[in-house]
N, C-alpha and C positions, 0 to 999 in steps of 0.2 A: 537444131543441129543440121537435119537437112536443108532447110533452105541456105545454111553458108556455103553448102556443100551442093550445090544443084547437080554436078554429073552423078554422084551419088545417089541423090535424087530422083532422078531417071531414072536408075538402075535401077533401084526399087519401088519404081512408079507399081508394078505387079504387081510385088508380094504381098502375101496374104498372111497372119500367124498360123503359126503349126499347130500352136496347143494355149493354153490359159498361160498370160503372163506368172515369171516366179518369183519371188522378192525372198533371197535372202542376205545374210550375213557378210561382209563385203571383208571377210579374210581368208586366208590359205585355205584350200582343199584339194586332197589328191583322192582320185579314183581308182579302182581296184577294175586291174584290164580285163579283158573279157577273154574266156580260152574258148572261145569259140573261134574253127579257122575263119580269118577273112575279116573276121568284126575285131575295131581297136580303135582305142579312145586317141585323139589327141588334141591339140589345143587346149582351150579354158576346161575342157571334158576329162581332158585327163590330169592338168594340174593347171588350177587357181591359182595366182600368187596375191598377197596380200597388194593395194593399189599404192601402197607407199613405196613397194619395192621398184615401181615403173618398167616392170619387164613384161607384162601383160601381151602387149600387140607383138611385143617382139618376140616372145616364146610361143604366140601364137603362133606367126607366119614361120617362124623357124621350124615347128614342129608340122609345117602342112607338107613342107618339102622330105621330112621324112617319113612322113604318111605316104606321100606318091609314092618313095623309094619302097616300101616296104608292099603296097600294092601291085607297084613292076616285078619284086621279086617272087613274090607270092604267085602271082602268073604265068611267070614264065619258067618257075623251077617246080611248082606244085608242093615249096615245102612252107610248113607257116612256123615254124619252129625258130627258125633264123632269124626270121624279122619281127615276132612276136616277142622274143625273148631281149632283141635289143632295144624294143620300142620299150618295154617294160623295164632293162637295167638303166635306159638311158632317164626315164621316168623320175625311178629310183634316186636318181645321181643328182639332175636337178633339185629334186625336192629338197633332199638333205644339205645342198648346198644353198640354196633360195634361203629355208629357211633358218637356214645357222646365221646366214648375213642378218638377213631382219630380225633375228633372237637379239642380235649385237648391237643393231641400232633401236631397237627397245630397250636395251640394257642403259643402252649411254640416255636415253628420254628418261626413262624412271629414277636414277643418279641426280638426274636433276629438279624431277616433279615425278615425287614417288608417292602418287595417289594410287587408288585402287584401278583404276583402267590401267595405266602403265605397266603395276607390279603383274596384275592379271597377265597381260599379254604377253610378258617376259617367261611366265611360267607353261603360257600354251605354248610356245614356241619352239618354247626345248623339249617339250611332248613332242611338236611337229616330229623332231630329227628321227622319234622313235619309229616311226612310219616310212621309214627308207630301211636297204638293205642295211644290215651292217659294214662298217666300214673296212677297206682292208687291209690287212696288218703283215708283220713278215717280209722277208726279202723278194726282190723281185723276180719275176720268173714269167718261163711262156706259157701262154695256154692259146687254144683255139675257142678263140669268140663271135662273135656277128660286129662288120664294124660295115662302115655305111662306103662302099666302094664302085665311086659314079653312080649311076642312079640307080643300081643294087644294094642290099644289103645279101650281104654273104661270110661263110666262118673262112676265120683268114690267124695265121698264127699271130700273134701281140703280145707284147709286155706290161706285165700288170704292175702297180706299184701301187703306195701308200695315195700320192696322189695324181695317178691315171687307173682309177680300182678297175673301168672298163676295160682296159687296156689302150696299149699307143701302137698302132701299126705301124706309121712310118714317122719319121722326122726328116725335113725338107726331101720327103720323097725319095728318102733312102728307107729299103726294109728292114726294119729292127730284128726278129727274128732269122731271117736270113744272114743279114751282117753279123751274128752272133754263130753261123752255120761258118760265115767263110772267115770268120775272124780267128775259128775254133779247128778249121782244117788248114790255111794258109798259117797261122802263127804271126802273123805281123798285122799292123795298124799303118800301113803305111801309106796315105792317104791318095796319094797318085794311082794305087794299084786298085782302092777299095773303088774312087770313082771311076775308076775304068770298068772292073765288076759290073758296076751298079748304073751306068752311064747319068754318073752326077755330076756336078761340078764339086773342086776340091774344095769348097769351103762346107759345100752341103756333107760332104764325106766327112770331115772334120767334125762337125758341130752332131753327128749322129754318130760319132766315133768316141766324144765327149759327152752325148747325152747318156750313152753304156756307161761309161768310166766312174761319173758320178750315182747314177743308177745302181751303181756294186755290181755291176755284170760285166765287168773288166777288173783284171788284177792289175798292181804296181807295176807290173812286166808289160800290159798288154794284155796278156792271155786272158781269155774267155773264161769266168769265173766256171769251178767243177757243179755247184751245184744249182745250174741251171736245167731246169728239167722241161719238156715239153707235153702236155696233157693233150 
């Protein structure tokens, strides 16, 4: 593989191993984060996905960039609680989503050649889901969370739902929580007024005016639903 790849090659024309080669099991695995400040898993370290799922490289490099984020903020604010807790929900979320997909396309393999390796797999799988948080249930509502804001992560009010259990800070860069503040002291949706607020454009105003509405965080009137509450 390295000689197709010779700048590669180069690159680790040095390296040396760390430790004795490890051989295992070539399916799902999630690690349990470390609460130690400063130290947190991510990559293939903190979640495995089975190699049928083909997100491997991609949830690697995706989660290095949140590794930096969570490293800058940790540095510059001295708290680890912010970035330790999202690196560890966001963990969570993956998992249970990763592997509910690949439960389903086991399910649909075994349906059709329901040997013992098939039906097996089908059954670890749906164990996998047990190993995330539970899911969230209930109307939607704010709370302050850690959500990843440029290369900080910091607590920022967001709406949680059935399916954004993290919560959603903004939609096309309008603030959800906020727009729920000025939705709820202005009395109207009127979209010219929200993107001037918010300095959006009106379609962005609209489609985040629309995302409450169907959310249940807007009434048939407009109004800003009463039992939205902020933690």
């Amino acid at each position: 593989m390295l000689a197709a790849a010779p700048q590669t090659a180069a690159a680790l024309a040095g390296a040396t191993p760390a430790g004795a080669p490890l051989a295992r099991a070539a399916t799902a695995s999630l690690a349990v984060q470390q609460d130690e400040p400063g130290v947190l898993c991510a990559g293939d370290a903190s979640v495995a996905l089975d190699p049928l799922s083909g997100q491997g490289i991609y949830e690697a490099l995706r989660s290095a960039a949140v590794a930096v984020a969570a490293a800058h903020s940790y540095c510059s604010a001295g708290e680890w609680d912010p970035p330790a807790r999202f690196m560890r929900e966001r963990t969570c979320e993956l998992w249970r989503r990763r592997t509910q997909s690949a439960a389903l396309f086991y399910e649909q393999q075994a349906r059709q050649t329901p040997s013992d390796f098939w039906l097996r797999s089908v059954g670890a799988y749906a164990a996998c889901e047990l190993a995330g948080e539970p899911a969230v249930t209930g109307e939607a509502r704010i709370e302050r969370r850690p959500v990843l804001d440029g290369p900080l992560i910091a607590l920022r009010r967001v709406v949680v739902t059935a399916q954004s259990p993290r919560g959603l800070w903004r939609v096309d860069g309008v603030d959800l929580a906020e727009l729920v503040d000025f939705l709820r002291a202005a009395h109207t949706t009127d979209v010219k007024r929200i993107a001037q607020r918010f300095s959006s454009s009106p379609a962005a105003a609209a489609h985040a005016v629309q995302w409450l509405r169907v959310h249940g965080l807007l009434g048939s009137t407009g109004s800003t639903a009463p039992e939205t509450t902020v933690v």
